[in-house]
KEZAFI-455289 format. One record per residue (C-alpha): residue in one letter; x, z, y. Coordinates in steps of 0.5 Angstrom, whole numbers, plus 2048, in hexadecimal, padded with zeros to 3 digits. Layout:
N
   doro    c1    c3    c2
      a     X     Z     Y
...
END
This chain:
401
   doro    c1    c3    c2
      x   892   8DD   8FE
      x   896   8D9   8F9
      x   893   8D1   8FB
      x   890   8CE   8F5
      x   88D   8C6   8F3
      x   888   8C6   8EF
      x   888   8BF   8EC
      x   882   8BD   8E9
      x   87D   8B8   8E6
      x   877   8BA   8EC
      x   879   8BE   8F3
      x   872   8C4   8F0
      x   875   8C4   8E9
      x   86F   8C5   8E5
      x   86C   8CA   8E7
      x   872   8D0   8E7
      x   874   8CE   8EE
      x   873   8D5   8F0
      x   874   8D9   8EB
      x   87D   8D5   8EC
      x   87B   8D6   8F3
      x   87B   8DE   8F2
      x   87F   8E0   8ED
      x   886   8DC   8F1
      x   883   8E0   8F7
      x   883   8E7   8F3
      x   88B   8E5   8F0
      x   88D   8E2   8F6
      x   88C   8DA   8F6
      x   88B   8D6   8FB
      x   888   8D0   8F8
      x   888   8C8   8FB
      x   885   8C2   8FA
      x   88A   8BC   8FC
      x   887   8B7   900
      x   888   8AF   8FE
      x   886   8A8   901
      x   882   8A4   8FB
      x   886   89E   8FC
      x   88C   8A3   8FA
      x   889   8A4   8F4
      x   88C   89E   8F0
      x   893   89F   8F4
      x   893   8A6   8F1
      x   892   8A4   8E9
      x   897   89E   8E9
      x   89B   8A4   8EC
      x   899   8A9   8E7
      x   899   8A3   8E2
      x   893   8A4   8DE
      x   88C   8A1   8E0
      x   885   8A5   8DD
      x   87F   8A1   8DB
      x   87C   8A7   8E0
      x   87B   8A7   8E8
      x   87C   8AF   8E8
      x   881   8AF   8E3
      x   885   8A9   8E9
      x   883   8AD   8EE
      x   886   8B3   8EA
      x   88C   8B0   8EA
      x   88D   8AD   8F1
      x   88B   8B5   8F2
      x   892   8B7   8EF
      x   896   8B2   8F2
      x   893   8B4   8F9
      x   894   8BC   8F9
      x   89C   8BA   8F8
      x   89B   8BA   900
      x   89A   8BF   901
      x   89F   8C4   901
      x   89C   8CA   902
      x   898   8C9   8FA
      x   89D   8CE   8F4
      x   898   8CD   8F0
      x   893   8C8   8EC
      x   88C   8C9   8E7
      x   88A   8C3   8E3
      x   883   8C3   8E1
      x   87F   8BF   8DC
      x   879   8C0   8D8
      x   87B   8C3   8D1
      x   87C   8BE   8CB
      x   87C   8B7   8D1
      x   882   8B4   8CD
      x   883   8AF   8D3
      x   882   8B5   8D7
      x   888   8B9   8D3
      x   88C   8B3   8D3
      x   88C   8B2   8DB
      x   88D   8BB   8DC
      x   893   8B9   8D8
      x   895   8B3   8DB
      x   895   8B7   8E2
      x   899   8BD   8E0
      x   89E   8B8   8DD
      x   89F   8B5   8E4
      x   89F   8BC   8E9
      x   8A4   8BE   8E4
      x   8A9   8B7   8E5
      x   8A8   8B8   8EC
      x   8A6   8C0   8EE
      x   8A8   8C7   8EB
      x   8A3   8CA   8EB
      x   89E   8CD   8E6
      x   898   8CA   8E4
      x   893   8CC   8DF
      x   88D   8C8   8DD
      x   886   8CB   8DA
      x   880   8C7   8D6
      x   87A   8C9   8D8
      x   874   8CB   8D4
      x   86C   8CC   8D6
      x   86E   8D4   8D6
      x   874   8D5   8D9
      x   877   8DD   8D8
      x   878   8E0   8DE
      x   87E   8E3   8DA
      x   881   8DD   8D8
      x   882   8D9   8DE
      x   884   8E0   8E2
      x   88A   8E1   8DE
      x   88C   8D9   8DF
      x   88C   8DA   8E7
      x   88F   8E0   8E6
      x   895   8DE   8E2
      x   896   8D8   8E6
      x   896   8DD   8EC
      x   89C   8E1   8E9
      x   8A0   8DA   8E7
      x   89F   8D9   8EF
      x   8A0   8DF   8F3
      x   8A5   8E3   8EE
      x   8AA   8DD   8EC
      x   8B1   8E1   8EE
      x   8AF   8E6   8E9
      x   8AD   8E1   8E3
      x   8B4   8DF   8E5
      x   8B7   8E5   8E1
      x   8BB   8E3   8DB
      x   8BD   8EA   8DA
      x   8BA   8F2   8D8
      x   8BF   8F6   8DC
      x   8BF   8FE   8DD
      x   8BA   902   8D8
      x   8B2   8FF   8D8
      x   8AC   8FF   8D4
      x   8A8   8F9   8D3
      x   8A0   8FB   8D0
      x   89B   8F5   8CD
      x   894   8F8   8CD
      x   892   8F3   8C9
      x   88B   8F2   8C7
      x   88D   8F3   8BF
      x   893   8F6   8BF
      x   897   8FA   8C5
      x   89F   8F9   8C5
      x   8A4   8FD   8C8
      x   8AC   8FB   8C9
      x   8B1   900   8CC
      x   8B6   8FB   8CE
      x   8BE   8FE   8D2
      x   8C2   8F8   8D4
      x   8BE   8F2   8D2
      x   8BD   8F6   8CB
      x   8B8   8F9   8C6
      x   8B9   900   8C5
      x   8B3   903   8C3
      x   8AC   8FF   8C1
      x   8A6   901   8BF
      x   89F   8FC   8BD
      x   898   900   8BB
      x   891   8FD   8BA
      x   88E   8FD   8C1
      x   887   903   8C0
      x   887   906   8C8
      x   88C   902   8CC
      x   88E   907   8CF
      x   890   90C   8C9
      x   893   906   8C5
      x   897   905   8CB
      x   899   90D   8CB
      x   89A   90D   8C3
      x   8A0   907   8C3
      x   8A2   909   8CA
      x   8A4   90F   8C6
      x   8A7   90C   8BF
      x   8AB   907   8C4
      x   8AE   90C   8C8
      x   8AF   90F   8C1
      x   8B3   90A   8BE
      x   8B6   909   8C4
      x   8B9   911   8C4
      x   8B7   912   8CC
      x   8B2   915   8CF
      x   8B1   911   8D6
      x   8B2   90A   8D9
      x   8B4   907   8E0
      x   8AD   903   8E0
      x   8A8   901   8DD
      x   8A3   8FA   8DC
      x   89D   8F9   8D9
      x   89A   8F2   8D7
      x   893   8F1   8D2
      x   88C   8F2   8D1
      x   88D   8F9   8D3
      x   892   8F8   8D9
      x   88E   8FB   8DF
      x   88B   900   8DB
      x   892   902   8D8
      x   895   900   8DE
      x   893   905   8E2
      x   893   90B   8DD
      x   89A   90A   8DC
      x   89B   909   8E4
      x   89F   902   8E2
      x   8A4   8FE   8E7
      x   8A1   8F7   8E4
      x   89B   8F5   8E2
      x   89B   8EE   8E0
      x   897   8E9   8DD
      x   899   8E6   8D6
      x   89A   8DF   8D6
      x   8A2   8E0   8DC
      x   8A3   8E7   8D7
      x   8A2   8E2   8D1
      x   8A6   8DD   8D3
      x   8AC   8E2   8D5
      x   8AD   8E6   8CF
      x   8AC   8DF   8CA
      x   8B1   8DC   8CF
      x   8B7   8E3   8CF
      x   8B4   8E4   8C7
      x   8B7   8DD   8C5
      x   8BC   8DC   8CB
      x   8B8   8D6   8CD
      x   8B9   8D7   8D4
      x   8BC   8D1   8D6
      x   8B7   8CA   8D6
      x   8B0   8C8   8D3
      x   8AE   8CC   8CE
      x   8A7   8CD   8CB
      x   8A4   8D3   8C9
      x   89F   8D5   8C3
      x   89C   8DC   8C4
      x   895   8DE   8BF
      x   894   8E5   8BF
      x   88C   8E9   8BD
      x   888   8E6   8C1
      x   88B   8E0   8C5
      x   890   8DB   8C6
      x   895   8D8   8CB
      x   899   8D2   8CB
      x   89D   8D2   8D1
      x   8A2   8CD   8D4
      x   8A8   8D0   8D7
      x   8AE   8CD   8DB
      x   8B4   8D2   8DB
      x   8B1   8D8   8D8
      x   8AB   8D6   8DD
      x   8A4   8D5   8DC
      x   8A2   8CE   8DF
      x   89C   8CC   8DB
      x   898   8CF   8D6
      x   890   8D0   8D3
      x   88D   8D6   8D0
      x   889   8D5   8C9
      x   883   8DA   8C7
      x   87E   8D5   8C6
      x   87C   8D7   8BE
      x   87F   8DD   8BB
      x   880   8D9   8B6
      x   887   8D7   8B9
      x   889   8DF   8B9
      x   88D   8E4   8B7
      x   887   8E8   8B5
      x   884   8E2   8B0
      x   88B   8E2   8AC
      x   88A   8EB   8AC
      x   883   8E9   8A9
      x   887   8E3   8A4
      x   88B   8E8   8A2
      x   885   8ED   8A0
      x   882   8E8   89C
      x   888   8E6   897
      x   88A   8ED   896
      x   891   8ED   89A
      x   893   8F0   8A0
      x   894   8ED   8A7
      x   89C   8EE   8A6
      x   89B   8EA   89F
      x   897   8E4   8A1
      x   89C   8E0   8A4
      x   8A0   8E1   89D
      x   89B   8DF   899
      x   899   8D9   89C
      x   8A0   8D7   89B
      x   89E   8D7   893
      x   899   8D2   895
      x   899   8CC   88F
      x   892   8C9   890
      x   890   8C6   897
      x   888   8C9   899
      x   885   8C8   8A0
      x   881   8CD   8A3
      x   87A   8C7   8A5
      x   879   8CC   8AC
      x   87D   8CE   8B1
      x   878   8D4   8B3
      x   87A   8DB   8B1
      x   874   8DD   8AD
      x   873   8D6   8AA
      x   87A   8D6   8A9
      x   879   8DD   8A5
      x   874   8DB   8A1
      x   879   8D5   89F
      x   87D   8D9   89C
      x   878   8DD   898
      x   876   8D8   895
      x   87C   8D5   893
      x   87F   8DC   890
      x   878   8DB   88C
      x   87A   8D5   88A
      x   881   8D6   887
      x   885   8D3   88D
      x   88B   8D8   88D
      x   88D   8DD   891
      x   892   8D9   894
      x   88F   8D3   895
      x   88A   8D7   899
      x   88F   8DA   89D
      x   893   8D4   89E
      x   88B   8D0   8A1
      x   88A   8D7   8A6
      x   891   8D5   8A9
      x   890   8CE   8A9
      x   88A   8CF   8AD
      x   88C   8D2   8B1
      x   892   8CE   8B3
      x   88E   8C9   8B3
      x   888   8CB   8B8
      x   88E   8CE   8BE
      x   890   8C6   8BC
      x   88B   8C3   8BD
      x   888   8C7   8C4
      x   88F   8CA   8C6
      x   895   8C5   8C5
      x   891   8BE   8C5
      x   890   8C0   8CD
      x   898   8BF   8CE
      x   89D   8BD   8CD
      x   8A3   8C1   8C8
      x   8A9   8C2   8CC
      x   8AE   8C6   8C5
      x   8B1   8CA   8C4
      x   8AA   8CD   8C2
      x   8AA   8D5   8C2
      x   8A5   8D8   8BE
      x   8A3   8DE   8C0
      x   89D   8E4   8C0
      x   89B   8E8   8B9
      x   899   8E2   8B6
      x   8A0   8DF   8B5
      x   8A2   8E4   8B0
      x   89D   8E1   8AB
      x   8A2   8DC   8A8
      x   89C   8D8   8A6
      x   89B   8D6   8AD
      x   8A1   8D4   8AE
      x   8A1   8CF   8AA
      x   89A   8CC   8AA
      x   89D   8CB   8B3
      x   8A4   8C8   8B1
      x   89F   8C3   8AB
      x   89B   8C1   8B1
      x   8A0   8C0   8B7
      x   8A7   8BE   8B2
      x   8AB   8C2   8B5
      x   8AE   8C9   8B4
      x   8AA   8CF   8B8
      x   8AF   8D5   8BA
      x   8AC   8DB   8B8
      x   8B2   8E0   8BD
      x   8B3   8E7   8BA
      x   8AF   8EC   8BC
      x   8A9   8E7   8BD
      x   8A3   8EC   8BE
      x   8A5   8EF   8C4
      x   8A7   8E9   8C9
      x   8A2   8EC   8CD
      x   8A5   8F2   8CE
      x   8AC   8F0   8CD
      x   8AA   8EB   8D4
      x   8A7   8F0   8D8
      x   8AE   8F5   8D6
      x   8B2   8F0   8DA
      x   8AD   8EF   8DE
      x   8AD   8F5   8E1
      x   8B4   8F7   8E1
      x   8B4   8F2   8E7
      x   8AF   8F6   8EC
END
């Protein structure tokens, strides 16, 4: 069991305290609660240098610095209400302080009145992997002949890499995972002109299901198998690096250090922030989702969408198509609300660290791109073959078993 501190504004949280307790159970998480002296609670915001109107966000903080005694923590989860500011503040205060002083991964998560299961499972789990698996996040090389496959929740990606290169790819709708699997399996060993692999990893929606059709050698979550490939595909395996990945239906923003995820949050709140609003967008302004991008590019008037919600942001842009807003211009308002709404729920919960790797369908449209580089004023690396980090990582990944 990998030894975890939750880190939080009450020792229940919220209510959801058994549903945490459960699934670090079922992935293997020993979660503890470190232990202070309220005389030490002054003390330890002088040390972490930040003092918060709240008692439970003080306590919090005297919580992080007390678990740096004890070894035998890898790991923490930092918790607060979802849209508390001081409570976000102090979540990020606190990752900032155990990354100056411990190299272990951290990861925070926002509470909402209905928590999904899903959600949080797929947080512990990948915190897990970070913990329990780092010699093998440590590759920075493909070697032999391996397949990488990403059932995704839109799109099921195949590489087929032979040392440390992309010989044989194939990107397919996901309809049944297990057939979407088979089907760029088949084009990717095409395009590669072989027949056979030395082994197979699967990441994605779809892993366990496609994982145990194919007899896979690693099934791995997506947060590590992201961070690796977008870390080999820009050859940013040295130092801080910040990671964009957007695809149908969620998104990641994740913080890595050496090729490694140390920090990361997962979107999914509103679909409004997805791939998929942007597949229905594209629908609207008679272009396909390839040309968005493009066509947003060609944007002259500015038009702001008045709803970050998926349907209310559709009925936005019919309206203004029936007004005589252009085509353009209402392209342009999907890709800037969806910049927006990852800035404003993702990235303003931590800090930045550049070079900024974009990844994940989303980044081939242009469009997006660029509404992210006018709201962080820095250039986002969008590395070839961005679509397929995932399966790209869990190629490498798996050259290593």
């Amino acid at each position: 069991m990998a030894r975890v501190a939750q880190i939080s504004c009450g020792t229940e949280y919220s209510g959801i305290q058994w549903m945490l307790n459960d699934i670090a159970e079922r992935v293997g998480i020993e979660l503890v609660y470190p232990e202070m002296e309220l005389s030490q609670v002054e003390l330890a915001c002088k040390e972490i240098g930040f003092e918060a109107e709240s008692p439970s966000l003080n306590i919090m903080m005297a919580s992080a610095v007390s678990m740096l005694d004890d070894p035998a923590i890898k790991g923490a989860l930092l918790l607060t209400c979802f849209k508390c500011s001081e409570g976000t503040i102090v979540k990020d205060t606190i990752r900032r302080f155990l990354h100056e002083r411990t190299d272990m991964p951290v990861i925070l998560y926002s509470n909402v009145e209905k928590p999904k299961e899903i959600e949080l499972y797929s947080r512990l789990e990948a915190l897990k992997t970070l913990i329990t698996r780092k010699t093998l996040l440590m590759r920075e090389k493909q070697e032999g002949v391996t397949m990488g496959v990403d059932s995704g929740s839109s799109t099921t990606k195949v590489v087929v890499m032979r040392d440390n290169e992309i010989i044989g790819k194939g990107w397919l709708p996901t309809t049944d995972p297990v057939k979407s699997a088979d089907d760029a399996i088949e084009a990717a060993l095409k395009e590669a002109g072989i027949e056979r692999v030395e082994s197979v990893g699967v990441t994605g929606h779809g892993r366990e299901l496609v994982g145990e059709h194919l007899g896979a050698d690693l099934n791995l979550e997506e947060v590590s198998v992201v961070s690796k490939g977008a870390a080999l595909l820009s050859k940013r395996h040295k130092g801080d690096a910040t990671v964009i990945d957007m695809g149908g239906m969620n998104n990641k923003l994740i913080l890595m250090r050496d090729g490694i995820a140390n920090t990361f949050n997962l979107g999914g709140i509103c679909a409004g922030s997805s791939g998929r609003f942007l597949e229905i967008a594209a629908r609207r302004v008679d272009a396909d989702i390839t040309e968005l991008g493009r066509l947003a590019m060609d944007s002259k008037e500015r038009y702001e969408l008045q709803s970050y919600c998926m349907v209310f942001g559709i009925q936005a842009l019919v309206v203004a198509l029936a007004s005589g807003v252009k085509r353009e211009d209402v392209a342009a308002a999907a890709c800037r609300s969806v910049a927006e709404q990852v800035y404003e729920n993702q990235i303003q919960e931590m800090e930045m660290r550049p070079p900024i790797i974009f990844v994940g369908g989303v980044s081939l449209i242009e469009g997006v791109k660029r509404e992210f580089e006018n709201i962080l004023g820095v250039e986002i690396i969008v590395p070839p073959y961005s679509q397929y980090a995932g399966a790209v990582g869990m190629a490498t990944l798996v050259s290593g078993v």
